[in-house]
VOGU-3710 file (C-alpha; in Angstrom, 3 decimals, decimal comma):
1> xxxxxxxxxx> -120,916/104,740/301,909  -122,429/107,748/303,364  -123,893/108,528/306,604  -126,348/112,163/307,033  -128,352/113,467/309,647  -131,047/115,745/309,834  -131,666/116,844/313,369  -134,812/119,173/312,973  -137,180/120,865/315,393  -139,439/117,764/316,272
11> xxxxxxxxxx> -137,739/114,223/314,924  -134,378/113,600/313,385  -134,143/111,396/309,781  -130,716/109,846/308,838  -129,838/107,969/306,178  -127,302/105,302/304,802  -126,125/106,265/300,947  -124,083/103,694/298,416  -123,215/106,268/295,983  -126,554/107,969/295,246
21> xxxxxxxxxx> -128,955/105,315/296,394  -130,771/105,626/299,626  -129,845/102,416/301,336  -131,206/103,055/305,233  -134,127/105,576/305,844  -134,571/106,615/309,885  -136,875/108,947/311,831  -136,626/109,134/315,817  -136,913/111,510/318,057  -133,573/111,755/318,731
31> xxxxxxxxxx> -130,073/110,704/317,371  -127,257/109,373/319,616  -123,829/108,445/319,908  -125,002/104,898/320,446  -127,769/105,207/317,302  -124,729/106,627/315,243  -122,192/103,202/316,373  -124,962/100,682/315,819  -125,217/102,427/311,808  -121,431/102,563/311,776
41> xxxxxxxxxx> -121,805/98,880/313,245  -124,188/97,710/310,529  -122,490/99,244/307,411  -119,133/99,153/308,026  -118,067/100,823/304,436  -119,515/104,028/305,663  -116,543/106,169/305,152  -118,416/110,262/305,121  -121,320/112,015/307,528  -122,419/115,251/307,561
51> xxxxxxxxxx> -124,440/115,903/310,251  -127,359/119,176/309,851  -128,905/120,642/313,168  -131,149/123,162/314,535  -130,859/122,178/318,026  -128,333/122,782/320,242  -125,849/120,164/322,505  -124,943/117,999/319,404  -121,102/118,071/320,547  -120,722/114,748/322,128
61> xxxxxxxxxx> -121,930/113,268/318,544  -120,035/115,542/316,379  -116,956/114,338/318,538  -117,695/111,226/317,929  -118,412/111,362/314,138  -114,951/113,086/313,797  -112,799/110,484/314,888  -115,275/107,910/313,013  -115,682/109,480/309,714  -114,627/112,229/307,347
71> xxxxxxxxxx> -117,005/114,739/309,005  -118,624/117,907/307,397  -121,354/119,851/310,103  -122,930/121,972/307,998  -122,723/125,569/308,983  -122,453/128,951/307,085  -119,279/128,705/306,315  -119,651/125,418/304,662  -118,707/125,243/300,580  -122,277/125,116/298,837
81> xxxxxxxxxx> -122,970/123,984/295,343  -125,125/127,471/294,933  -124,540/131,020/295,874  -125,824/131,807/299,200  -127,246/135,653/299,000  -129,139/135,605/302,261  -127,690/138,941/304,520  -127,273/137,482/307,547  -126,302/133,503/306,217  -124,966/132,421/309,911
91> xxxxxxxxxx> -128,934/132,647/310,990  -130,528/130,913/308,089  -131,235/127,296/308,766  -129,623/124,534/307,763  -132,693/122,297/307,150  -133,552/125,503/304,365  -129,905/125,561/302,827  -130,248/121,406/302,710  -133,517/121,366/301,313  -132,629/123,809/297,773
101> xxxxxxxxxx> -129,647/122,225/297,377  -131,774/118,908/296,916  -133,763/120,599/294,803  -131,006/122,227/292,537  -130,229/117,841/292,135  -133,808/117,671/290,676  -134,100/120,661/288,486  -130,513/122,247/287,563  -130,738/125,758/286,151  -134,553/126,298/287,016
111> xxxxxxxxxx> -135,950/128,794/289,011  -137,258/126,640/292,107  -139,470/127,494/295,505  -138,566/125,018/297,767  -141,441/124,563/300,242  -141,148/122,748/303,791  -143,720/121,964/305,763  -143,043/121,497/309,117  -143,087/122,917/312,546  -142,900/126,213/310,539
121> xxxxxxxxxx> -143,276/126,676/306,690  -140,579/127,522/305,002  -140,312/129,333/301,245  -136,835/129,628/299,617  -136,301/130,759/296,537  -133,196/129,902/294,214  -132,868/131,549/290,878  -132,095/129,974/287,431  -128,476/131,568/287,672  -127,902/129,506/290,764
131> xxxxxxxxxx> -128,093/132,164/293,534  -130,271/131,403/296,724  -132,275/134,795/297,406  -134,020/133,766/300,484  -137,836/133,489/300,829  -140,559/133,593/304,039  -141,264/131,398/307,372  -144,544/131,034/308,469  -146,437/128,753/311,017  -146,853/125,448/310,917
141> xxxxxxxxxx> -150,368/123,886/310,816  -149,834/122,093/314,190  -148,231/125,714/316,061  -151,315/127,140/314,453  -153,772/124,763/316,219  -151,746/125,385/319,502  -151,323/128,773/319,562  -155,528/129,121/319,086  -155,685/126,585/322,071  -152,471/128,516/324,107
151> xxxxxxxxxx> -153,714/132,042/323,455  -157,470/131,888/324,326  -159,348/131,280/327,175  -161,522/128,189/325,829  -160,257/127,295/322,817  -160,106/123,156/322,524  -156,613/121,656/321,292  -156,887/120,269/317,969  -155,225/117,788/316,065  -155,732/116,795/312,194
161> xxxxxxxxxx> -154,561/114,212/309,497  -153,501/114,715/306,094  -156,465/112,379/305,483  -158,831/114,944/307,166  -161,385/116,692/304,766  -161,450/120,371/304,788  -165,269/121,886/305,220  -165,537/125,206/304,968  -168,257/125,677/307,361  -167,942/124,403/310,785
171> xxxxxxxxxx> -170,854/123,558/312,697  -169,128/123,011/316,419  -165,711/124,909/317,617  -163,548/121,872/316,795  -164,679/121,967/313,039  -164,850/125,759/312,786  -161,260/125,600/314,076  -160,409/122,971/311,329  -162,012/125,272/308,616  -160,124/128,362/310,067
181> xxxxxxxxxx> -156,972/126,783/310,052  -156,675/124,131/307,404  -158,650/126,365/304,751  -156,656/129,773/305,813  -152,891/127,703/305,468  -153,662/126,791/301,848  -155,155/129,726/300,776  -152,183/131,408/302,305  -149,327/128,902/300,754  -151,075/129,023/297,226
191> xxxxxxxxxx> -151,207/133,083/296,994  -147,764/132,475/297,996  -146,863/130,329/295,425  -148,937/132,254/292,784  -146,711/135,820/293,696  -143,445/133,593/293,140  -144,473/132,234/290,013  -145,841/135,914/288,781  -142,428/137,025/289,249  -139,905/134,307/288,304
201> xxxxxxxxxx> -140,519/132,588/284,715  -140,951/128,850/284,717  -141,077/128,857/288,311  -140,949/124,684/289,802  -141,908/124,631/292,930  -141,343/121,205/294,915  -142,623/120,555/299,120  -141,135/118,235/301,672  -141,858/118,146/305,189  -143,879/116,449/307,748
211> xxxxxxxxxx> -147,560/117,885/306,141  -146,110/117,807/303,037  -148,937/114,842/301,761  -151,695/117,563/303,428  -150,483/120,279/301,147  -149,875/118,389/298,077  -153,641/116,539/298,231  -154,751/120,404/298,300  -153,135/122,814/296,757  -154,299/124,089/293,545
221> xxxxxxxxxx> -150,095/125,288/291,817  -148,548/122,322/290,382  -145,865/121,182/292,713  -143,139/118,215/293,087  -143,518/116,575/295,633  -139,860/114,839/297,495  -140,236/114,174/301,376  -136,953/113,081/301,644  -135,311/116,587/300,042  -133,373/117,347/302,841
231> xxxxxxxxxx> -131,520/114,255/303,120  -131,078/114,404/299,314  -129,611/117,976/299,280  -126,691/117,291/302,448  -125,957/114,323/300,447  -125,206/116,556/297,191  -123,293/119,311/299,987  -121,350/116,296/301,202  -120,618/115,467/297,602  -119,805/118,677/296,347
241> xxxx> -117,186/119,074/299,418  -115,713/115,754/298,484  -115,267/117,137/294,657  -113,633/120,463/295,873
//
């Protein structure tokens, strides 16, 4: 069995593998030494973790997972089943380098755009021939909201559901704000999309992510939907380090 953890900007999701099947899902806000003994605990044939994080002070855990477990933290020098072209790959995130692998799992020798919408939105692209080029960070829907309410005098905070419907015309400021910022973030992601596919043939585009069930109700490109991509691509990394 496998143990990985993604520790991203808001939550963290682990997850329990037997071989390629997804036997333990988790999302908290956090991820301990303690929540990594009671998994070890429960499923005791858990024998490899790799651990992916974007915050900082994970040490204690790591410590821990290395005398546990045969431990992989994924970094930029970690062996990765594509070839990593980004110019400066010690500041690319790991969360991004996760989340094409799990793609390359679902469409092998395609030119993909990996989208992730979270905190921030995230476009990576990785060519047919295997090479990751890089791609674009934007805001997330939520920082948008904030940063109207943090950056102006009277502004209200606003929150939204994927279930929300998106009117173009708002008749009070908390609508007009919806309409600004839910109609501008998919006309934004879909030109996006649209210049990728212009420019790399047979272009498959798949989204994961915390609003990834906003953008998939709404966008007009064709896209694949996985929310669990990131998980899926450090469990291919930690497979692909086991193989080498």
């Amino acid at each position: 069995m496998q143990l990985v953890i993604d520790i991203g900007n808001s939550f963290v999701k682990s997850a329990v593998f037997d071989g390629q099947q997804m036997i333990d899902l988790q999302r908290s806000p956090d991820f301990t030494v303690q929540t990594a003994d009671q998994l070890l605990n429960k499923y005791k044939g858990i024998r490899r973790c790799i651990l992916s994080s974007v915050r900082e002070g994970s040490g204690e855990l790591e410590s821990y997972l290395r005398k546990k477990t045969g431990f992989i933290l994924l970094n930029a020098q970690t062996p990765l089943p594509f070839v990593n072209k980004y110019a400066t790959p010690e500041k690319l995130g790991k969360d991004r380098l996760a989340a094409v692998a799990g793609a390359q799992g679902f469409f092998p020798g395609r030119n993909i755009l990996v989208l992730d919408a979270g905190t921030s939105i995230t476009y990576d692209l990785l060519n047919a021939s295997g090479e990751y080029l890089g791609g674009g960070i934007s805001p997330g829907i939520q920082m948008r909201f904030e940063a109207l309410h943090t950056f102006t005098g009277r502004l209200p905070l606003v929150k939204t559901k994927a279930e929300n419907e998106v009117n173009l015309i708002g008749d009070t400021t908390e609508k007009s704000i919806l309409s600004g910022v839910l109609n501008g973030v998919l006309q934004e992601v879909d030109g996006i999309i649209s210049k990728y596919d212009a420019e790399f043939s047979a272009l498959q585009t798949l989204i994961c992510g915390g609003d990834n069930k906003y953008f998939d109700k709404y966008l007009k490109n064709n896209i694949f939907a996985a929310p669990n991509l990131v998980l899926l691509g450090l469990m291919r990394i930690l497979d692909f380090n086991e193989d080498t």
